[in-house]
C-alpha positions as CSV (number, residue, x, y, z in Angstrom):
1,X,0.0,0.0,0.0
2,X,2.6,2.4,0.6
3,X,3.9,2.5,-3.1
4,X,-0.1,3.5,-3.9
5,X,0.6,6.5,-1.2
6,X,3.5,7.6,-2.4
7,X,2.3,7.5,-6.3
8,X,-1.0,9.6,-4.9
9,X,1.7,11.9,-3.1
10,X,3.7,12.7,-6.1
11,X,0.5,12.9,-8.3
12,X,-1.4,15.5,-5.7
13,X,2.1,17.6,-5.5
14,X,3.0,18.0,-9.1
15,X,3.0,21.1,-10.3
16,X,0.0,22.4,-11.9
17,X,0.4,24.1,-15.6
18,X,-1.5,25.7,-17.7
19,X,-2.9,23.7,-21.0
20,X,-0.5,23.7,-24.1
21,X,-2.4,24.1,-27.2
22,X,-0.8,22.6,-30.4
23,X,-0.3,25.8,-33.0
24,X,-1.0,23.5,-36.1
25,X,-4.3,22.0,-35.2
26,X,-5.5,23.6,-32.2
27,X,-5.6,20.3,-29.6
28,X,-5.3,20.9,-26.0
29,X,-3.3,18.9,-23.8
30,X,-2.6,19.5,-20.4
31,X,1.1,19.3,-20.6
32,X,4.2,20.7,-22.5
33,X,5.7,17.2,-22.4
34,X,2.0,15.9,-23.9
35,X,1.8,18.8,-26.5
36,X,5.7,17.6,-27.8
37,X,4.7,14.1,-27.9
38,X,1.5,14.8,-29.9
39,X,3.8,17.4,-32.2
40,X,5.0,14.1,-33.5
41,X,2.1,13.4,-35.3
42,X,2.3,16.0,-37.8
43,X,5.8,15.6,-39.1
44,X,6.3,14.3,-42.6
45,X,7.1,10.5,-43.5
46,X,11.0,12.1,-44.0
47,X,10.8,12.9,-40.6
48,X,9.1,10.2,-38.7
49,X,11.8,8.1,-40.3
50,X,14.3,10.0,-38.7
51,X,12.7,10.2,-35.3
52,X,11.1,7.4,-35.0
53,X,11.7,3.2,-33.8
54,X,11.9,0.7,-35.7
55,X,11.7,-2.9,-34.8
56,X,15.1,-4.9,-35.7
57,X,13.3,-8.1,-35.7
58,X,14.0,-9.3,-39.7
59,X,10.4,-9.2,-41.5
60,X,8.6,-7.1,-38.5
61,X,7.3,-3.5,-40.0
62,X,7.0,-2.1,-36.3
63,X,7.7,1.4,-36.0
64,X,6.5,4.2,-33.5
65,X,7.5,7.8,-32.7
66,X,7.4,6.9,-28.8
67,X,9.5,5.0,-27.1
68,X,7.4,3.4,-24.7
69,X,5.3,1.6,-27.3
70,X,8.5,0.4,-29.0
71,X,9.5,-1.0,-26.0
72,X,6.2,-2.7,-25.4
73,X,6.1,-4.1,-28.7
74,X,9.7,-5.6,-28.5
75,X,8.4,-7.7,-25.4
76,X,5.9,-9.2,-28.1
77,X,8.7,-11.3,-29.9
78,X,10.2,-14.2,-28.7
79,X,13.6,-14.1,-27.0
80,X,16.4,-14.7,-28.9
């Protein structure tokens, strides 16, 4: 139980900001970090490429601009 205090701690002490508003389409998120994250949705294919993962597993066409979900997804293939 104490690891469900201390996440309620952190979460009911974090700063509060104001929304961020994405200048290309107008969405509203409530944080800087969310607005950069969703920024990545309106680059080119060019771009994604270059900031984007990309699973090394030979004939998987995974890719994702975040991290975390390339991360989850490499957990879906068998170890080597």
């Amino acid at each position: 139980m104490a690891c469900l205090d201390f996440a309620y701690w952190i979460f009911a002490t974090q700063e509060k900001s104001d929304p961020a508003v994405c200048d290309i389409c107008g969405r509203t998120v409530s944080r800087g970090t969310d607005l950069a994250l969703h920024r990545k949705t309106h680059l080119s294919p060019e771009e994604r490429a270059a900031v984007g993962y990309q699973c090394p597993e030979p004939g998987c066409t995974f890719k994702s601009l975040q991290k975390s979900n390339f991360n989850t997804h490499r957990n879906t293939h068998p170890a080597r």
